[in-house]
Residue, then its C-alpha position, 0 to 999 in steps of 0.5 A: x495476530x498474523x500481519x502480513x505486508x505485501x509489497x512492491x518497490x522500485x527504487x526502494x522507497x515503498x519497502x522502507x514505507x513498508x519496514x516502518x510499518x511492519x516495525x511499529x505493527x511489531x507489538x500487535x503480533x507477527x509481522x511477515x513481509x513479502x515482495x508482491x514478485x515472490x507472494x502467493x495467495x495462499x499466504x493470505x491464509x490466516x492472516x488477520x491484517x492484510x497490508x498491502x502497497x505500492x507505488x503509483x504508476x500511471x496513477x495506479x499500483x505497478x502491473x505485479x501488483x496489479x497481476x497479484x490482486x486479481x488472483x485473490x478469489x472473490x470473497x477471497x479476504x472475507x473476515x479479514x482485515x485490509x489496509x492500502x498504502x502508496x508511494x507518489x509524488x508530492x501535490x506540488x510536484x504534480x500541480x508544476x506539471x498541467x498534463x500530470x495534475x489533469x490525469x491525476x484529477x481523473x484518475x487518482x492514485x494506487x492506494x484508493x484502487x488497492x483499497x477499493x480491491x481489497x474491499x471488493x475480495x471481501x477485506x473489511x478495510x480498517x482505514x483509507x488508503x494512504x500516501x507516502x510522499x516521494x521528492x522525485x520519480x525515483x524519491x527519496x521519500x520526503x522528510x518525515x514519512x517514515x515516521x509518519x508510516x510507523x503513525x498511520x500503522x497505529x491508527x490501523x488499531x484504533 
């Protein structure tokens, strides 16, 4: 089976969440990686498991990733499979900060949106949209993520 990871990142925190889940999906068929910048919708062809990420700005994917998945055709990913992942803030960080933690209330977060385009482009999504956790704005990641990616990307089997 073709995996193919699309990617965005800023200050390299989703790429290793995306390297942790390519090496685990290793043993379940060829993995590709591509940065959300250099991907085309062509290479969706032939994919048997789309994995696409980003991380959450303004409580949604950034504006490439955004730009990228309005060029997938409607019914553009029918008979694939889908899956959505983001990087953000820690619950706690966000509940220190009231304005942070109202806007988060209403507007959630990247990985719910990804998700529910994935699925509207007609992706059968084979799990729900999933979180990293980031220290800060500009991370590292928290302790732990990358090992618990390379465990979320076992689950996309199962």
């Amino acid at each position: 089976m073709r995996i193919l990871i699309i990617y965005d990142s800023q200050y390299g925190n989703t790429e290793k969440i995306a390297q942790a889940i390519g090496a685990a999906l290793r043993e379940k068929g060829e993995v590709e990686f591509s940065r959300v910048g250099e991907s085309k919708v062509d290479q969706l062809k032939g994919a048997g498991l789309l994995i696409i990420g980003s991380p959450t700005q303004q409580f949604r994917a950034t504006q490439t990733m955004r730009a990228f998945l309005n060029t997938i055709p409607k019914n553009g990913l029918k008979g694939m499979k889908v899956a959505a992942f983001d990087t953000r803030l820690t619950q706690g960080i966000i509940d220190q900060n009231k304005a942070l933690s109202f806007f988060e209330s209403i507007f959630g977060y990247a990985a719910e949106r990804i998700a529910k385009t994935l699925k509207e482009k007609g992706g059968e999504l084979v799990a729900p949209g999933e979180a990293f956790f980031v220290v800060g704005m500009e991370g590292p990641l928290v302790a732990g993520e990358v090992e618990r990616a390379a465990a979320w990307a076992g689950k996309l089997f199962a």
